[in-house]
N, C-alpha and C positions, 0 to 999 in steps of 0.2 A: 448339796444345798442350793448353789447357784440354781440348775434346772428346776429345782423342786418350787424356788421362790417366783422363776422367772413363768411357770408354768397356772401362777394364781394371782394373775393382775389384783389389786385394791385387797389382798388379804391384809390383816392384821400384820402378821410376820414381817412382809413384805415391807408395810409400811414402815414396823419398826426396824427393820434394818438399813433402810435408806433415812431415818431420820437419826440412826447411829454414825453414820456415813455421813452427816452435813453440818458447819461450823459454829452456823449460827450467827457470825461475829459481823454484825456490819459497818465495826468501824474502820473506815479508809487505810486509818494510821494505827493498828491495831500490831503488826509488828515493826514498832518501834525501833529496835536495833538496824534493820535493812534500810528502813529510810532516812537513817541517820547516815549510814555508810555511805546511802546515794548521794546524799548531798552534802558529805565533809570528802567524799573521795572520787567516787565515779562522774559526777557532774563535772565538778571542776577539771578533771582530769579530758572528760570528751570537749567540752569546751577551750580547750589548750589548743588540742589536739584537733581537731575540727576548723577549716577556713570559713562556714557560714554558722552562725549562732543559733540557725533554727534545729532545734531537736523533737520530731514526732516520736508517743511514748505510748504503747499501745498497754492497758496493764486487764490481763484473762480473766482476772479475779471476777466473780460473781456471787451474789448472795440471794436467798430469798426474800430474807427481810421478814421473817417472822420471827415473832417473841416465842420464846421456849414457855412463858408464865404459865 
């Protein structure tokens, strides 16, 4: 299926398997539970632990940013 999809750039199929394959979700704080843990456990925890205060936080996450409507 892979080769078969990869083999008819802009078909239908195609399409719809890569908009099966994507989130959708573009809010920042959309899992709740992990950014809560960062910041009742893991912040304060590197902040301890850490001799300078500054923390760079690179986060992969990317969205398209379109509406499913």
């Amino acid at each position: 299926m892979l080769a078969g999809l990869a083999s008819q750039p802009g078909s239908a199929l195609r399409e719809d398997v890569v908009e099966a394959l994507l989130n959708h979700e573009t809010s920042f704080y959309r899992d709740l539970a992990v950014f809560k843990g960062l910041g009742e456990e893991a912040l304060p925890a590197l902040a301890e632990a850490r001799p300078s205060k500054r923390l760079r936080i690179l986060s992969a996450g990317c969205s398209t940013g379109r509406s499913t409507n």
